[in-house]
C-alpha positions in Angstrom: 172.8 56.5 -110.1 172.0 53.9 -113.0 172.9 51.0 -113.1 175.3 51.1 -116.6 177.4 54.2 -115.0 180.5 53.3 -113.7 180.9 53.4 -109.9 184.6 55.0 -110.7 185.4 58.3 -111.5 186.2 58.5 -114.7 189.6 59.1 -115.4 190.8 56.8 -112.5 191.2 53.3 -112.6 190.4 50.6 -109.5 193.0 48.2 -108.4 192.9 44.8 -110.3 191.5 42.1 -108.7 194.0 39.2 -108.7 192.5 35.9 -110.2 192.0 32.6 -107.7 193.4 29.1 -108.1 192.0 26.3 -108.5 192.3 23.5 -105.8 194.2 21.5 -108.8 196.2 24.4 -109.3 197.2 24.7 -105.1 197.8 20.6 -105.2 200.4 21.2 -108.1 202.3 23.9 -106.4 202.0 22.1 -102.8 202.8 18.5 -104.7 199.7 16.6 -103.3 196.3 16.0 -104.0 193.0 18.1 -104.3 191.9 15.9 -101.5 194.7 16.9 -99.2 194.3 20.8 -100.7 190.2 20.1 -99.6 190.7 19.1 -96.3 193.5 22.3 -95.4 191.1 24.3 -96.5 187.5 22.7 -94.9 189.7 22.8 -92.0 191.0 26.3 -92.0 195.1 25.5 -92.5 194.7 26.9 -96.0 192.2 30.2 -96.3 190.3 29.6 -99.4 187.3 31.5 -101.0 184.0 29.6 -101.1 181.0 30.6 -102.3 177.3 28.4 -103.1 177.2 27.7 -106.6 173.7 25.1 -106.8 172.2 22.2 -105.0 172.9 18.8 -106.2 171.4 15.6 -105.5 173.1 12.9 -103.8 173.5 9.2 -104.3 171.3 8.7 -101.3 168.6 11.3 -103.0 169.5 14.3 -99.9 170.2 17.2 -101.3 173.3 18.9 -100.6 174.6 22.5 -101.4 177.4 22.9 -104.1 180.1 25.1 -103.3 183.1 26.4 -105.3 186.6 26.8 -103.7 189.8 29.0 -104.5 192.8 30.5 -103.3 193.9 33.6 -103.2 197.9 33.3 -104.4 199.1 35.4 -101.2 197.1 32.7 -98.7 199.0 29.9 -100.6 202.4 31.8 -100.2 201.9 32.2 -96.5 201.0 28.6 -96.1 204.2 27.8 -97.8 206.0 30.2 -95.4 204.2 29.4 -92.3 205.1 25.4 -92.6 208.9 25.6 -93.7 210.6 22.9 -91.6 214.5 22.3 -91.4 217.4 24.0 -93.2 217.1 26.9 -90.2 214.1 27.4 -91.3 212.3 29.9 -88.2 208.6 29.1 -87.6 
């Protein structure tokens, strides 16, 4: 197979992929910081997508790998869910 043919059948259509958010997107619907929405996520509290995008320098000339974070809209929903506190709210 080539690579310009389409990997679907033709005549059917994949499932969308849903876009990702932004840690400045997550910190707007959570009402805190990117910092805060960082640190959930470097921590695992908050599944995020991260992927290498570069190496930059630092200050202190080490070099250091860049990496790009999102959300998937479902993980922030079940964050939401899973840390509802008072008003009868179950855990």
């Amino acid at each position: 197979m080539r690579r310009d043919e389409p990997t679907v059948p033709p005549g059917t259509a994949s499932p969308p992929i849903p876009p990702l958010l932004r840690a400045s997107d997550v910190a707007d619907v959570l009402l805190t910081t990117e910092s805060n929405v960082y640190i959930l996520a470097k921590k695992g509290v908050l599944l995020s997508v991260r992927f290498k995008t570069g190496i930059v320098k630092k200050k202190d000339s080490k070099m250091k790998d860049r990496e790009t974070v999102r959300f998937r809209r479902e993980d922030v929903e079940r964050f939401i869910v899973e840390h509802l506190h008072g008003n009868g709210a179950k855990r």
